[in-house]
C-alpha positions in Angstrom: 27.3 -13.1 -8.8 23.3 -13.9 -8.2 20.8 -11.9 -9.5 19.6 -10.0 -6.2 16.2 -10.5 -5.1 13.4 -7.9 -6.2 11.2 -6.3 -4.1 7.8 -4.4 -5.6 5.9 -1.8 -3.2 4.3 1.5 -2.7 6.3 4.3 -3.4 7.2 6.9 -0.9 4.9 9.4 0.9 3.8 10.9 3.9 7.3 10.9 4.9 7.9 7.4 4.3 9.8 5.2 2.6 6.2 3.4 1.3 3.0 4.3 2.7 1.4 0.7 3.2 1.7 -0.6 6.0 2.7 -4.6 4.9 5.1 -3.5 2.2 6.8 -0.9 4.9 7.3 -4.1 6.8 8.9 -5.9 4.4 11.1 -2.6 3.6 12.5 -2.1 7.4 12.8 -5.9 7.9 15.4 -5.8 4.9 17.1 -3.1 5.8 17.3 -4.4 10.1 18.9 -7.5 8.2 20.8 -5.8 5.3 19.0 -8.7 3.1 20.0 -7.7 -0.8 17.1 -6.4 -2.6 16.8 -4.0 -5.4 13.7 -2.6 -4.7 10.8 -1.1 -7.2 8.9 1.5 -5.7 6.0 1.9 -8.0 2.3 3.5 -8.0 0.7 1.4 -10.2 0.2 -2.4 -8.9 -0.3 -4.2 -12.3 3.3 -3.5 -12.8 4.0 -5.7 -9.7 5.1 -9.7 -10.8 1.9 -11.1 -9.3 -0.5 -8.3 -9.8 -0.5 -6.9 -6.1 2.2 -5.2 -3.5 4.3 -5.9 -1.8 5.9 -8.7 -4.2 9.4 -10.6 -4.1 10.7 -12.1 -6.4 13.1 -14.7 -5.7 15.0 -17.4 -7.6 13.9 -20.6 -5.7 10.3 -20.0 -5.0 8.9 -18.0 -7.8 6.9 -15.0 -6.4 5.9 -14.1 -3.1 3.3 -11.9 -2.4 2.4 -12.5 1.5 4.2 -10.7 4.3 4.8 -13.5 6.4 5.8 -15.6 3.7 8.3 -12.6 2.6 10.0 -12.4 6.4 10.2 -16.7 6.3 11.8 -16.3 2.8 14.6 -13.9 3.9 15.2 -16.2 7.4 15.9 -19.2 4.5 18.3 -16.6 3.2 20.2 -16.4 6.1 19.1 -12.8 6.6 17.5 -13.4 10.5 16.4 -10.3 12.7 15.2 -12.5 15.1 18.8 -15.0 15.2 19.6 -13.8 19.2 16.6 -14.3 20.7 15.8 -16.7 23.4 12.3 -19.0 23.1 10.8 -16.5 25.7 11.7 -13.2 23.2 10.1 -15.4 20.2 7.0 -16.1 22.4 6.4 -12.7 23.3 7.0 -12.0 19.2 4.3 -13.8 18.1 2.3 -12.6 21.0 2.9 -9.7 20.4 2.5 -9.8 16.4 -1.0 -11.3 17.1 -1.8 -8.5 19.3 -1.5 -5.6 16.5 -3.0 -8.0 13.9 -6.1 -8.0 16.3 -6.5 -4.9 18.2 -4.6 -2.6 15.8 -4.9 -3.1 12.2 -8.8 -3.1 12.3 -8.0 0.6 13.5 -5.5 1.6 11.0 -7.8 0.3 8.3 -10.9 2.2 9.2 -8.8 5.3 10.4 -7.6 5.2 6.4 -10.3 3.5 4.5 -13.3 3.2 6.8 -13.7 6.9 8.3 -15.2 9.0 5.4 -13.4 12.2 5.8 -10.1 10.5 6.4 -10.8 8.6 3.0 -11.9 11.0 0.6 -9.3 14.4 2.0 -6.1 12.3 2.4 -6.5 8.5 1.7 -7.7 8.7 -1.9 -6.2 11.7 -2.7 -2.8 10.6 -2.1 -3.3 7.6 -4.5 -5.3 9.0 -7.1 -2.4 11.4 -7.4 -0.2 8.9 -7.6 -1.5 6.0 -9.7 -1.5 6.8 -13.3 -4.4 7.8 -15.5 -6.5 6.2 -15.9 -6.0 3.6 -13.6 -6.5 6.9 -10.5 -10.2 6.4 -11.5 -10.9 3.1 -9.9 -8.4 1.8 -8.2 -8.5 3.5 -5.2 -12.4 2.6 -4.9 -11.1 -1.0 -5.3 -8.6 -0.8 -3.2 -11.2 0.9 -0.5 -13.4 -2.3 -1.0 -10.4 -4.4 -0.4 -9.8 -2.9 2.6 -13.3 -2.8 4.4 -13.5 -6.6 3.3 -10.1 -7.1 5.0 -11.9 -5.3 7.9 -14.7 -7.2 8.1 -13.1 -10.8 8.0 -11.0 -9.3 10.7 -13.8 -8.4 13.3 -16.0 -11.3 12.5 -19.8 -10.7 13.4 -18.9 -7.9 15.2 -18.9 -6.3 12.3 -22.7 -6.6 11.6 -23.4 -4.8 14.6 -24.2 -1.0 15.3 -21.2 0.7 13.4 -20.6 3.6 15.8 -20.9 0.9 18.4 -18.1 -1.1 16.5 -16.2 2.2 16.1 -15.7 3.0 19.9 -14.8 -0.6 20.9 -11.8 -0.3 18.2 -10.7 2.4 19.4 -10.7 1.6 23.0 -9.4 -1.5 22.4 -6.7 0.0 20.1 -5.8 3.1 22.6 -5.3 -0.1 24.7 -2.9 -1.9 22.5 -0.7 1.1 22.1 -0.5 1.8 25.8 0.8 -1.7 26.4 3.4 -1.4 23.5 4.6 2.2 25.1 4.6 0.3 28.6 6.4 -3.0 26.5 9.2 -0.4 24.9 10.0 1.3 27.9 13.2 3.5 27.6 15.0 0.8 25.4 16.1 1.7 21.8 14.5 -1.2 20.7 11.9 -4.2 21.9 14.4 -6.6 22.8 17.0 -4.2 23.7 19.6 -2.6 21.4 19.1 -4.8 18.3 16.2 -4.6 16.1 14.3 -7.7 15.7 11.4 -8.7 13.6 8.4 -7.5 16.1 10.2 -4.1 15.8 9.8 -4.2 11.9 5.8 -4.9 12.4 5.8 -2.2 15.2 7.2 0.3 13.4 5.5 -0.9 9.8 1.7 0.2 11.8 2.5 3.2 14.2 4.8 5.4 11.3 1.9 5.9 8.8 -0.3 6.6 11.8 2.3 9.0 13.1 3.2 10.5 10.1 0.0 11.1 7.8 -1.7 14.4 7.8 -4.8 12.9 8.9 -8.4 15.2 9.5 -9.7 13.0 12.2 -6.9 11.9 13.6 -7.9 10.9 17.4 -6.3 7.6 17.5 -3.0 9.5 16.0 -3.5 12.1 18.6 -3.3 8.8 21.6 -0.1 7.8 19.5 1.6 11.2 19.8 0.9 11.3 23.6 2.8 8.4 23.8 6.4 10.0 23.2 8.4 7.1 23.5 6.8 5.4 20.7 7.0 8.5 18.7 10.8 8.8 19.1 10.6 5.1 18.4 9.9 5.5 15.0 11.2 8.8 14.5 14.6 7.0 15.2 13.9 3.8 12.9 13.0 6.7 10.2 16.9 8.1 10.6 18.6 5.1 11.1 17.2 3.0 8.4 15.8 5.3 6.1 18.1 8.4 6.9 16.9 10.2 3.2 13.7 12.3 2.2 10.6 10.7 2.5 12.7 7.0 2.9 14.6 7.8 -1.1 17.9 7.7 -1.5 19.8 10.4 -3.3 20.1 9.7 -7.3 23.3 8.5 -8.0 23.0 8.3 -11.7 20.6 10.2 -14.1 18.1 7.9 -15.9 19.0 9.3 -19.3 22.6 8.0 -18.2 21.7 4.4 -16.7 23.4 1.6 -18.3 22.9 -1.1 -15.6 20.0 -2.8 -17.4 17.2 -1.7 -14.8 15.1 -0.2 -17.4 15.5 -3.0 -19.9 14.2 -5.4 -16.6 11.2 -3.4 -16.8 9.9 -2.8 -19.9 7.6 -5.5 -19.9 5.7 -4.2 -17.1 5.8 -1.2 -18.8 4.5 -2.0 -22.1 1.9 -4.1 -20.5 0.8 -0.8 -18.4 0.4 1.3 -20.8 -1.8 -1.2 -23.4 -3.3 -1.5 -20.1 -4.1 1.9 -19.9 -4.7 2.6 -23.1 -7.7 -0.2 -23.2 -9.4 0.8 -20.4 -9.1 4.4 -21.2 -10.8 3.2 -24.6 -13.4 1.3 -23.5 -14.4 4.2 -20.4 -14.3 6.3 -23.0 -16.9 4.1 -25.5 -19.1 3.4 -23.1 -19.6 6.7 -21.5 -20.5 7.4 -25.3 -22.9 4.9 -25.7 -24.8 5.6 -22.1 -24.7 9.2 -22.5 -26.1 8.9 -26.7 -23.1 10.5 -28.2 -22.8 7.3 -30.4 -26.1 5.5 -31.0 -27.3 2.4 -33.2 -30.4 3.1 -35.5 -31.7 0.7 -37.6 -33.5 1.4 -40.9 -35.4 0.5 -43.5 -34.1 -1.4 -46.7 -35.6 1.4 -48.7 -33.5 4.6 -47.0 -30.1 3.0 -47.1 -28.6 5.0 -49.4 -25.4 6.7 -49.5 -25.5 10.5 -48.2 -23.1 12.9 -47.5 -23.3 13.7 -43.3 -22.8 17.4 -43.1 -21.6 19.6 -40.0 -25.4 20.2 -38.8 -26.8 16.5 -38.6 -23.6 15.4 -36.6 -24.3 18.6 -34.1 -27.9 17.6 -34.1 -26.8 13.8 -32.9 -24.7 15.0 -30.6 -27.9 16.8 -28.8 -29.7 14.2 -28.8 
């Protein structure tokens, strides 16, 4: 039997199966498709294959890192939400797709990354819990930069305009776009009717985390929940799909007790996490030294080097200095 495909992404939160948004796509897109994939859900990206999540890694094309790429992947596979649809339903897809990468995601990201209270009570937070020490010291910063970059590339020049200006045009245009998707969805289970299809999986992937985090300026989340068929829209996708806590399932088999090889699968990743973490721990650790004169380098004279016991006081007396 083939070695199943592997699928790296953010661990569960928020009520989730994965907080981010692209790897949560991934997720509910394998599970519409019942595509097998043993999945990792980690906290600590440098343990992913290629260094960032989500990540596949498959036996014909190495590792995949891209969402779309992912989805096209899986279609190869034979594992195709989208199989029933007529040329009009695969129009209105990538219509439709377009229309969240545009007038949605620039939202999502600034409701998470961009809006400062947002960021610092929930956003970081949740992943500097999370991510181990003493990666929880800079990632999320990074990962904040990352984001407002993403941002920026996404609104163009726009962005170099007034930002409280830029602020109320996202959100009007992204009240907008969730309007239209409550109109789109109507009473049907599902955008195309009973079956789930891909633009369900990308629905779903950017309206759950909006629905579900405990946001403290959560206006736009405040639209969404007016909204209630999209809410029972993804509370539905949330039992269906992901019908255990927080998107986990049960433990079948304590860790001690495992014997299918998982653990032995990771260990590299491991290993290379925590020399990882152990170097940058060092060097944080060294330099803050250095800047704050703990440890300092004197030169002197050919005449005083000559060996001398340090006693207690002189290393107290350094120290203050």
């Amino acid at each position: 039997m083939a070695a199943p495909m592997e699928l790296y992404c953010w661990a569960s939160g928020w009520g989730l199966p994965t907080v981010d948004p692209d790897c949560l796509t991934v997720l509910t897109y394998a599970r519409f498709t019942g595509a097998p994939l043993k999945v990792h859900k980690i906290t600590n990206p440098w343990r992913s294959p290629s260094g960032t999540l989500p990540a596949l890694r498959t036996k014909d094309e190495g590792i995949l890192s891209d969402t779309h790429q992912i989805i096209t992947h899986l279609r190869k596979q034979k594992f195709n939400a989208d199989y029933d649809l007529s040329a009009r339903q695969g129009a209105d897809t990538l219509a439709f797709v377009s229309l969240l990468q545009k007038k949605l995601l620039p939202v999502l990201i600034h409701t998470f990354w961009g809006d400062a209270k947002n960021y610092v009570e929930h956003t970081r937070k949740w992943y500097a819990e999370a991510i181990p020490f003493p990666l929880n010291f800079f990632l999320p910063s990074r990962m904040q930069k990352q984001q407002l970059e993403r941002l920026q590339v996404v609104c163009g020049e726009n962005y170099l305009d007034s930002e409280e200006e830029l602020e109320k045009e996202l959100y009007r245009e992204a009240c907008e776009c969730l309007t239209l998707l409550s109109q789109r969805l109507g009473r049907q289970k599902f955008f195309f009717g009973d079956s789930p299809a891909s633009l369900d999986a990308f629905v779903f992937s950017h309206l759950a985390p909006l629905l579900k985090a405990k946001l403290p300026n959560g206006k736009l989340q405040h639209h969404l929940k007016s909204l209630q068929n999209l809410c029972n829209y993804c509370t539905a996708i949330l039992s269906l799909y992901f019908p255990w806590d927080e998107g986990d399932p049960p433990p079948v088999v304590p860790k001690a007790a495992a014997g299918d090889g998982s653990e032995s699968e990771e260990e590299p990743y491991k290993r290379r996490n925590q020399i990882l973490s152990v170097l940058v721990g060092l060097a944080a650790m060294v330099g803050y030294a250095f800047l704050s004169g703990i440890i300092s380098v004197q030169r002197q004279a050919p005449s005083q080097l000559r060996p001398r016991a340090i006693t207690l006081e002189e290393e107290e007396e350094e120290e203050e200095e």
